[in-house]
C-alpha positions in Angstrom: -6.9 -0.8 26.8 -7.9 -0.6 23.2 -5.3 -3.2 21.6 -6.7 -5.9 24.0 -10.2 -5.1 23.0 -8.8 -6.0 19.2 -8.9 -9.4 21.2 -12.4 -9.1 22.2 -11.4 -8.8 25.9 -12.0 -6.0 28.6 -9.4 -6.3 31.5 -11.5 -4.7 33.9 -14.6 -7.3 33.3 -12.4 -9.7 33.2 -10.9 -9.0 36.5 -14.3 -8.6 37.9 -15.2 -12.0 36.6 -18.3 -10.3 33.8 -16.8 -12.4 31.4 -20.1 -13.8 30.1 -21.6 -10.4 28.8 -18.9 -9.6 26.7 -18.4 -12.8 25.2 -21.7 -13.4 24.2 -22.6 -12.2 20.5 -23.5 -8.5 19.6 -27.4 -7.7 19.4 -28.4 -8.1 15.9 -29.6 -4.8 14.4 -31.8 -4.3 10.6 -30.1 -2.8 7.9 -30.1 0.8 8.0 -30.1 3.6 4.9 -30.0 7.3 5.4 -30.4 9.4 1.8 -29.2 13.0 2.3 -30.0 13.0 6.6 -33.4 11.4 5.5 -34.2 7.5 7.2 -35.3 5.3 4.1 -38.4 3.1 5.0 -37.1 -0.1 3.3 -38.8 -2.9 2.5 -36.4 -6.5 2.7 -37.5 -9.3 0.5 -35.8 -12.3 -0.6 -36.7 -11.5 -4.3 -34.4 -8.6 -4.5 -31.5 -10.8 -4.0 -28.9 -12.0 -6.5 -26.3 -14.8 -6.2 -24.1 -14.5 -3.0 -26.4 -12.1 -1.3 -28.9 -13.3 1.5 -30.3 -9.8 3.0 -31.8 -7.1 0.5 -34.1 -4.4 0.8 -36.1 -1.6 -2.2 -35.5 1.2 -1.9 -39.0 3.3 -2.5 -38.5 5.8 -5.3 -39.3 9.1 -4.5 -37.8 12.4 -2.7 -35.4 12.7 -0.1 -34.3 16.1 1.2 -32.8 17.7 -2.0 -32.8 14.8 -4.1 -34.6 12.2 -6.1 -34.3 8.5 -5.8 -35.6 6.2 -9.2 -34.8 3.4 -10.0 -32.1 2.7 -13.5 -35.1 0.2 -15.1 -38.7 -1.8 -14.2 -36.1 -4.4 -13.8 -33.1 -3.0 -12.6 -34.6 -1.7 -9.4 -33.0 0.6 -6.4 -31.8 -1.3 -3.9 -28.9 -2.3 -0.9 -28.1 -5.8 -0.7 -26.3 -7.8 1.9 -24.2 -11.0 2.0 -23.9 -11.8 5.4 -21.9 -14.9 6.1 -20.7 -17.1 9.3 -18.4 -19.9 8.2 -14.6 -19.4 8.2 -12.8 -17.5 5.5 -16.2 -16.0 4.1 -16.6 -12.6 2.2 -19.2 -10.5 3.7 -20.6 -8.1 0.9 -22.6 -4.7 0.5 -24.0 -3.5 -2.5 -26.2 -0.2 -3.5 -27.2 -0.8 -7.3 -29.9 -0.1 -10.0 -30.7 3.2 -8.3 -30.5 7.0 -9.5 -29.9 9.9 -7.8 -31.4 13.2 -9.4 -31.1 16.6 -7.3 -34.0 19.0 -7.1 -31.9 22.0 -8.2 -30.6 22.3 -11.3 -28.0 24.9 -10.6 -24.8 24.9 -8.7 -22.7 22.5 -6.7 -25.1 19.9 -4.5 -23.7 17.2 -2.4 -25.6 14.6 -0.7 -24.6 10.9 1.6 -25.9 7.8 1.7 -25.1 6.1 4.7 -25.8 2.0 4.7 -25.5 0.1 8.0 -25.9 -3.1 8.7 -24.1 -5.8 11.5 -23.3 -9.1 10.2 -23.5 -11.4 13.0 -25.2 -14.5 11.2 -24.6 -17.2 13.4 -22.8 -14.9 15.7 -20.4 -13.9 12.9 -17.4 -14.8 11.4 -14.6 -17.0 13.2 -12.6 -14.6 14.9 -9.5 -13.8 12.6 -8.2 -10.7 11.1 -10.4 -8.7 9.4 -10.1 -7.0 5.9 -12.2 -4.8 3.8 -12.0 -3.7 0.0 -14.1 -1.6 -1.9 -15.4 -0.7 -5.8 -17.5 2.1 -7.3 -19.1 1.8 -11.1 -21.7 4.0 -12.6 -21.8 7.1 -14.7 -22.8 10.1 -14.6 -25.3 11.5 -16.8 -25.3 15.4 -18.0 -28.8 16.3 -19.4 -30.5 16.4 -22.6 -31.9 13.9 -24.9 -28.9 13.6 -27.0 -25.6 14.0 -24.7 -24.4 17.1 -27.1 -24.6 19.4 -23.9 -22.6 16.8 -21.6 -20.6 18.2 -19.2 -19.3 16.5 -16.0 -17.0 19.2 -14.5 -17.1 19.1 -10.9 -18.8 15.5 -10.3 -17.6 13.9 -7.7 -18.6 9.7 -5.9 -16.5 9.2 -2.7 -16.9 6.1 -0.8 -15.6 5.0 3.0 -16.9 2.7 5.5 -16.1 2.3 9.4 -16.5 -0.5 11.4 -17.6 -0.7 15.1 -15.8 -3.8 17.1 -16.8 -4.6 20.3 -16.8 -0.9 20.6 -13.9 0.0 18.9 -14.6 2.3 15.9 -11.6 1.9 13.2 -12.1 3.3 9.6 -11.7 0.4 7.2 -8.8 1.5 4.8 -8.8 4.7 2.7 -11.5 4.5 1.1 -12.0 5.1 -2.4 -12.3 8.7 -4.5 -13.0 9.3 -8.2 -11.9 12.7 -7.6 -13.7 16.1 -9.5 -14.3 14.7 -12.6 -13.5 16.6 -15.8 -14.5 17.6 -19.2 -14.2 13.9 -21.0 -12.1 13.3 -24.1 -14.5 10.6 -25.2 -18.2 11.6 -25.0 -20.0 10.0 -21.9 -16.2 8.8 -21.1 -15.4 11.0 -18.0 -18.7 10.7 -16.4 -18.2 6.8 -16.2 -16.9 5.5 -12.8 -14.7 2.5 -12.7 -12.5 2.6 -9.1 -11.7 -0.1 -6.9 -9.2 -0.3 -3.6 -6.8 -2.8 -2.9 -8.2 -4.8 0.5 -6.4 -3.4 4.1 -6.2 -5.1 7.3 -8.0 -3.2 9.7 -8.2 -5.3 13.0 -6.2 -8.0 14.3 -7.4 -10.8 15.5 -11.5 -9.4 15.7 -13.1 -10.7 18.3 -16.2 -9.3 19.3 -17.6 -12.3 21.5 -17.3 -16.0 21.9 -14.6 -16.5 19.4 -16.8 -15.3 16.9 -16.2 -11.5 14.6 -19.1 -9.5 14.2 -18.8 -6.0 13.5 -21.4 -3.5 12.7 -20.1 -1.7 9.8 -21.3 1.5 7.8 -20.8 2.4 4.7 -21.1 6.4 3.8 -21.7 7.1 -0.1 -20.8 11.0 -0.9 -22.2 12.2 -4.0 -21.1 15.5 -5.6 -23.4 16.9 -8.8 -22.7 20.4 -10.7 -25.7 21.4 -12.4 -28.7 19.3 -13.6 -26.5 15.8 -13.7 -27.7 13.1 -12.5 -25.5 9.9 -10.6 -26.8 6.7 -12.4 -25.3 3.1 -11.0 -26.3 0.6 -13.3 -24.6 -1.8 -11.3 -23.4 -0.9 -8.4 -21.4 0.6 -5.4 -19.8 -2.4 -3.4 -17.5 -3.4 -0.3 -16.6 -6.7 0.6 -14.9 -7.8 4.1 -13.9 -11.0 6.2 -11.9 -12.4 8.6 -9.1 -15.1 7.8 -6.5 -17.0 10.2 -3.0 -17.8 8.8 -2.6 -21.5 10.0 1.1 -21.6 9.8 1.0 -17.8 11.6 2.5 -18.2 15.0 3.6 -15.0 16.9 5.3 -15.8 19.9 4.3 -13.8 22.7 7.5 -11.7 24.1 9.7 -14.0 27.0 9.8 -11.8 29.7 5.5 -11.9 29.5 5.5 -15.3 28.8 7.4 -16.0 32.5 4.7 -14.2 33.8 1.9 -16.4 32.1 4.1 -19.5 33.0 3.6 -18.1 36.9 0.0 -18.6 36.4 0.0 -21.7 34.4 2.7 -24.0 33.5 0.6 -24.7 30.0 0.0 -21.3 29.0 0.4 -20.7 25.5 3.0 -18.8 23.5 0.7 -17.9 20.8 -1.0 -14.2 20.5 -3.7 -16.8 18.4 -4.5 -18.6 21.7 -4.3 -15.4 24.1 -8.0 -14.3 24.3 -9.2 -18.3 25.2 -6.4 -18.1 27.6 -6.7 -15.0 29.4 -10.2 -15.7 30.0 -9.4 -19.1 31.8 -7.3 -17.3 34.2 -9.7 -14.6 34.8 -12.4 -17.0 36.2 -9.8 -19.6 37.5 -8.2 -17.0 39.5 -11.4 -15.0 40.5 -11.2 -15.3 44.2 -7.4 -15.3 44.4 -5.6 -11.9 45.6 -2.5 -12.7 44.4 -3.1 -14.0 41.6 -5.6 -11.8 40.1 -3.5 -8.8 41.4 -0.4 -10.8 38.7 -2.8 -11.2 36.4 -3.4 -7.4 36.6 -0.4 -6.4 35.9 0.4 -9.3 33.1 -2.6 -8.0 31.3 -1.6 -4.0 31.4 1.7 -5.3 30.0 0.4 -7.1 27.2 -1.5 -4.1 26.4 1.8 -2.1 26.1 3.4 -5.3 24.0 0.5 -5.5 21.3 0.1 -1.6 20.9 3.8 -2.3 18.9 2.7 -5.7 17.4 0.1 -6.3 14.6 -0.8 -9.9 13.0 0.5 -10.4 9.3 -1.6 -9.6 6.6 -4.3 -12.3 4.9 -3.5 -13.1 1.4 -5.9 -15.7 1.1 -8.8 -13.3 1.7 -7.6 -10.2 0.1 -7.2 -12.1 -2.9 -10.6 -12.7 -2.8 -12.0 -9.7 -2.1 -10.1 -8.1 -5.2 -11.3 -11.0 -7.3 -15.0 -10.1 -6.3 -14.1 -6.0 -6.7 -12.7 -6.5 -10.6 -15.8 -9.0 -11.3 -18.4 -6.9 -10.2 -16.7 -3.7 -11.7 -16.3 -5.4 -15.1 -20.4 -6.5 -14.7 -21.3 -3.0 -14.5 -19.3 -2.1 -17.5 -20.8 -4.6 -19.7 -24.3 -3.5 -17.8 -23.7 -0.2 -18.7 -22.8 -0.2 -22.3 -25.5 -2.5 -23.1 -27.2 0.1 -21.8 -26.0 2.6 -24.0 -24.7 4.3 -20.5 -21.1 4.2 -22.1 -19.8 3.3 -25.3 -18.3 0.3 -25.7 -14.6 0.7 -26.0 -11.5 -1.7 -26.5 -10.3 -1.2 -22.7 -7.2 0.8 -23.8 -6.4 3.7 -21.8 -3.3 5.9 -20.9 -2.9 6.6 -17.4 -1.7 9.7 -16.3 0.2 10.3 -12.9 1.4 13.6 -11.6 3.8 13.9 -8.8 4.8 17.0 -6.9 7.0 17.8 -4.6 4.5 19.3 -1.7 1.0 18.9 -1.3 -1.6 20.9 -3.1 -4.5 21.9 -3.7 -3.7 22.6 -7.7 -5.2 21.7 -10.3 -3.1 20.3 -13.4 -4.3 20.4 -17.0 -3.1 18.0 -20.2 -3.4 18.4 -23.7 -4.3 14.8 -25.1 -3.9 15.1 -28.8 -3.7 12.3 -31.7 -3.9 13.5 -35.8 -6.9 15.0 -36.5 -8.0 15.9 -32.8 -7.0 17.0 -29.4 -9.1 17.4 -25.9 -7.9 18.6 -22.5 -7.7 16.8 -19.2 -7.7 18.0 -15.5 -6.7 16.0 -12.1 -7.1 17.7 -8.8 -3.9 17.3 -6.2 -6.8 17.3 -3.3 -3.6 18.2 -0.4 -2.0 15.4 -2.1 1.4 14.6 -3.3 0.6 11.8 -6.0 -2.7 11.8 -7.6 -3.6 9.6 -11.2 -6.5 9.0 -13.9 -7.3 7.2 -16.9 -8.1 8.3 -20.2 -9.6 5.7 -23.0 -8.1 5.5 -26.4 -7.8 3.7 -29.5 -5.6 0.9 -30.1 -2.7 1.6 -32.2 -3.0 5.3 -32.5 0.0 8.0 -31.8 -0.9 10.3 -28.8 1.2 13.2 -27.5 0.4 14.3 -24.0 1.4 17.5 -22.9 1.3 19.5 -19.4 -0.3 23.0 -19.6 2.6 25.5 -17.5 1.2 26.6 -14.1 1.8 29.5 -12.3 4.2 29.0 -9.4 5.2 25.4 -10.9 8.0 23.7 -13.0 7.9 20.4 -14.8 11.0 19.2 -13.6 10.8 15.5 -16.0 7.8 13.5 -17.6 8.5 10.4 -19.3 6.0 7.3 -19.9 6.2 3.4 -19.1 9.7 2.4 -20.0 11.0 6.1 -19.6 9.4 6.5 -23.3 8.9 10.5 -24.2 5.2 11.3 -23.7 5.2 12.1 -27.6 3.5 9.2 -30.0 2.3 7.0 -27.2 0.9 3.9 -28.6 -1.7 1.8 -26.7 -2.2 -2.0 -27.7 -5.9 -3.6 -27.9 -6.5 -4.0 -24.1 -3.4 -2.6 -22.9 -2.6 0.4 -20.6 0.3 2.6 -20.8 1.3 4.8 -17.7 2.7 8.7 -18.6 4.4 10.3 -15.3 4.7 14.0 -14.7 7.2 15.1 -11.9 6.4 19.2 -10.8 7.9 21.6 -8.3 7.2 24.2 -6.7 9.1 27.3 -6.8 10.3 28.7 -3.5 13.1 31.0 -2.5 14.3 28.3 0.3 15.0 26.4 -2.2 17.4 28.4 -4.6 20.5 30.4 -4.1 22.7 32.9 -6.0 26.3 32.7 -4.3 29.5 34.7 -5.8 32.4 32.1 -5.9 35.1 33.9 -8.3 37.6 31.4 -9.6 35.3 28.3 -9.2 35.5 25.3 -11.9 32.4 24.2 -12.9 33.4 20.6 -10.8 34.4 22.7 -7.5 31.0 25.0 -8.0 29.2 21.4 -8.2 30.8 20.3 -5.2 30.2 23.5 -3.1 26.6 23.0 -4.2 26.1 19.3 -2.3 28.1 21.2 0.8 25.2 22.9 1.3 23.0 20.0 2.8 21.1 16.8 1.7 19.4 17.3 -1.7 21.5 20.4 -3.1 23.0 20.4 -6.1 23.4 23.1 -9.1 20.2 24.5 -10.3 18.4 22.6 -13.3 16.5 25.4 -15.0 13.6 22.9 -16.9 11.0 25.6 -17.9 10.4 28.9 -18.6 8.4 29.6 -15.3 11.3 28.5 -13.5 14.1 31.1 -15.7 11.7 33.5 -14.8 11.8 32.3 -10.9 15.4 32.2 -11.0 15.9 35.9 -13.0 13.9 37.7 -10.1 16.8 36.1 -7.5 19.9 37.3 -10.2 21.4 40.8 -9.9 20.2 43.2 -12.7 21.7 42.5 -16.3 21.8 46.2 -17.8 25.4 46.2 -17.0 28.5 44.3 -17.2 28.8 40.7 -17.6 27.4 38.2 -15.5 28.5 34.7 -15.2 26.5 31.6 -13.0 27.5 27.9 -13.3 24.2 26.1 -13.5 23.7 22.1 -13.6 23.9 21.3 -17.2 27.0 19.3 -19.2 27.3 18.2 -22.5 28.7 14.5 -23.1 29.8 12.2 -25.7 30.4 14.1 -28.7 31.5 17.9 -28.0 31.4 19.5 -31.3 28.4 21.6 -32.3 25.5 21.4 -33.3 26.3 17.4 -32.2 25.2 18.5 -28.8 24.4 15.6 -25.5 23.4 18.1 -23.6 21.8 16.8 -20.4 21.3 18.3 -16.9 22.7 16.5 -13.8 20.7 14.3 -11.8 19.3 12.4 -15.0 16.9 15.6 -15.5 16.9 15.3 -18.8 18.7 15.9 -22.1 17.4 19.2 -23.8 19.8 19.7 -26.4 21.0 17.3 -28.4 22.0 17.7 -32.7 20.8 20.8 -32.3 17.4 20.5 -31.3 15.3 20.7 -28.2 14.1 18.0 -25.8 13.1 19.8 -23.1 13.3 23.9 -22.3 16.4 25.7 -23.3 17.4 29.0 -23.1 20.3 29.7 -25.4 21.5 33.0 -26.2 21.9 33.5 -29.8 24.6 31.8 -31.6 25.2 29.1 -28.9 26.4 27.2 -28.2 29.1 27.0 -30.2 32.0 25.5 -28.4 34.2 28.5 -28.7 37.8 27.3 -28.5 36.7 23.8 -28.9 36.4 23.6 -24.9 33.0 24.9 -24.2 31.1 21.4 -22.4 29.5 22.9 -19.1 26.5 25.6 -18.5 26.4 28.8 -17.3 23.6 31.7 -17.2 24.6 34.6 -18.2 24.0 39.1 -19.5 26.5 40.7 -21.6 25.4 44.1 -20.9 21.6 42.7 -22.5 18.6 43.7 -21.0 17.7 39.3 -19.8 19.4 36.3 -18.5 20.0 33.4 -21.1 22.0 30.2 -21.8 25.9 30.0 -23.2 28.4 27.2 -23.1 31.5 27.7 -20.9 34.8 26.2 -20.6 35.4 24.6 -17.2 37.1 27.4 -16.2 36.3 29.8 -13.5 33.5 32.8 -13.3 31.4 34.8 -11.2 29.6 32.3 -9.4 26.9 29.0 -9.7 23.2 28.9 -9.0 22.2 26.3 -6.1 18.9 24.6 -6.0 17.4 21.9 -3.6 16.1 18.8 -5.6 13.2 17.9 -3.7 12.8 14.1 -3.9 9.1 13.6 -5.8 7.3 10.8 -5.0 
């Protein structure tokens, strides 16, 4: 019966007629904080309060479990504040700000919560609508020492997710935000600066939680992961921001075989899921005392349950735009908070955004070299079981960087290219501008190649026996060294004899050498072209050379030598071809 509790009604109470309890607004409750397990005794008063917020409480500095709470200045004190609001399309709004978090320890990893809750039922809520929630982190973290010489943020790690309780229905409200471990920073007090926000999610349709009004309790949980003596500063703030909206013009016709039912009960009933709740509660007390009726209402209402477990209200643009509005103005407050400060340095707000895909989740961890004349520094983004994971790095306006991946173990970069499918070499940012560089990885598996003899194939007829093979193959694409390597260990021995393997690589355009166009299938990549190389190649000596002035497609190959390596081939037949799954990457 959960999906008709997303319309703040029971079936059972209704049936029973105990319509009255559950309509009638949720208890209030005082705003809650919980620092590492530890309740915080806070103290509300109206003078903690900024613009839009009507509910705030200090928080008292001083020691809780493991850790230290201060506050960031005498006037920039630790403290939650709450905007809770009742009229229709409002944002409701949590913030933790000015406040500090030192651990007792100075060694090792230490992780800590703080958990904020709080139910907004000012003047019994919201208007019942659908609900969204968004959130944003800024702050920095600050490695010890007087000067900053010794930073070092390796390891830190803010994670922020919230839940909300409806009417007794817990939901968690979106994903949730995740600066990931931070790493070694390229510009000094960079990487321990926080800057994250989430795009608003529906989360319930339709709230309800009594007499038409939405008012959930909802908790906010704050993880905090230090290495060493760091401490988490947030000039700012940590904030969320909710609320319900109604599309006017939304009308989502209830399904006609249920609406004949409704019709049986009353000849007015309403084909809007909008005007259900009202509606079923009518017929709960109007047909009360009537067998028949309430026994058809019964069943009506366990089918309704069935029809909205498959059907969820539209989205609310109106409100979600608002909520992101709020998110980017409070996270670009904190950044001008914070290098006032002298928390960060100012910068021109250029940055180059790194994304790396892979083709299976992982728990790997990826290095980059960022370099630009005259200096270079090194980048790290954890996969966390993920597919698709990014961050941003500042730079200078107007300056040449060339990003490069550090190889890994077990991994091959199958492609990287930036915005524009621009190399990743001399990447230029403008003043204010971003520019996005994608890696694409896969792992290495022996499921996903295959060596198969095929005497007296064309390179065209090995291709095509390739995609026989299922959805996704195709002939290999060898794009690093890792993955030659990968691919020797599943070739017979080269000692002897000659050995001969169509692969996925074709030259095109102009054939004669050193003119070269070679590319790999797929749009993988050129990585030989005029004679020098864009990606990995693996050439034996001498080639290619377009022997016999026919030489345009690939093979791998040993000529009695002691390793496998590159030649160029006439399309005629050989030994056999090299078969590899492509993996789609995200």
């Amino acid at each position: 019966m959960k999906y008709l509790r997303w319309i703040g009604l029971i079936p059972s109470l209704l049936i029973v007629g105990a319509i009255g309890e559950l309509l009638a607004p949720l208890p209030s409750h005082a705003l809650t904080v919980k620092i590492d397990g530890a309740t915080v005794q806070i103290s509300t008063t109206a003078a903690a309060c900024t613009s839009g917020y009507n509910l705030c409480a200090f928080i008292p500095p001083g020691r809780y479990g493991n850790w230290t709470v201060g506050d960031v200045s005498s006037t920039n004190r630790a403290r939650i504040m709450i905007g809770d609001n009742s009229t229709a399309n409002s944002l409701d709004l949590l913030k933790l700000t000015g406040i500090t978090f030192t651990p007792v320890l100075t060694t090792g990893t230490k992780t800590t919560t703080v958990v904020v809750t709080h139910t907004y039922n000012a003047g019994g809520g919201n208007p019942q609508g659908n609900y969204s929630w968004g959130y944003g982190m800024s702050g920095y973290f600050d490695p010890p020492g007087p000067t900053g010489l010794d930073e070092n943020v390796v390891g830190n790690r803010l994670k922020q997710i919230g839940t909300g309780n409806f009417a007794g229905v817990s939901v968690t409200l979106g994903s949730g935000i995740d600066t990931g471990a931070l790493a070694t920073p390229s510009t000094k007090n960079l990487s321990g600066s926080i800057s994250r926000t989430s795009a608003a999610t529906v989360v319930r349709p339709n709230c309800n939680t009594g007499s038409g009004r939405c008012a959930p309790t909802i908790t906010q949980t704050f993880t905090i992961t230090v290495v060493g003596a760091d401490k988490l500063v947030m000039t700012d703030s940590m904030i969320a921001a909710g609320g319900t909206c109604r599309q006017i013009d939304q009308v989502i016709p209830i399904p006609p075989h249920l609406y004949a039912l409704m019709l049986k009960l009353d000849p007015h009933a309403p084909n809007d899921i909008n005007q259900l709740s009202e509606w079923l509660k009518k017929m709960g007390e109007k047909y009360l005392r009537k067998p028949i009726q309430k026994k058809l209402l019964a069943y009506l209402i366990h089918e309704l349950e069935k029809w909205l477990a498959k059907t969820v209200p539209g989205t609310c643009p109106e409100i979600e735009e608002e909520i992101n509005e709020v998110l980017l103005d409070d996270e670009e407050a904190a950044l001008v908070e914070a290098e006032a400060a002298g928390a960060v340095p100012a910068t021109s707000g250029s940055t180059i955004t790194i994304t790396k895909n892979t083709n299976q989740a992982t728990n790997e961890t990826f290095t980059f070299n960022i370099s630009r004349e005259g200096s270079s520094s090194t980048e790290t983004i954890a996969m966390d079981d993920q597919t698709s994971q990014s961050f941003a790095v500042a730079v200078e306006p107007g300056i040449a960087y060339n990003i490069t991946e550090h190889s890994l173990a077990g991994w091959s970069l199958t492609n990287s290219s930036c915005d524009d499918e621009s190399p990743t070499t001399a990447v230029v940012v403008e003043v204010g501008g971003n520019v996005t560089c994608t890696f694409n990885n896969k792992k290495f598996s022996s499921d996903d190649y295959r060596v198969i003899s095929g005497p007296g194939l064309t390179w065209d007829q090995a291709r095509t026996a390739a995609q026989a093979l299922g959805p996704g193959w195709d002939l290999a694409t060898i794009t690093s060294a890792e993955e030659q390597q990968f691919i020797n260990g599943l070739l017979p021995a080269p000692a002897t004899g000659l050995y001969r393997y169509w692969i996925g690589g074709r030259q095109v355009g102009q054939f004669e050498e050193p003119a070269g166009n070679w590319e790999w299938i797929n749009n993988e990549g050129i990585f030989w072209n005029n004679g020098t190389t864009g990606m990995f190649a693996n050439w034996a000596a001498g080639e290619p050379n377009n022997c016999g002035d026919g030489e345009h497609h690939l093979i791998v190959w040993s000529l009695g030598l002691s390793s496998w390596t590159w030649n160029d081939e006439a399309c005629t037949s050989v030994g056999g071809y090299i078969a590899e799954k492509h993996s789609p990457l995200p």
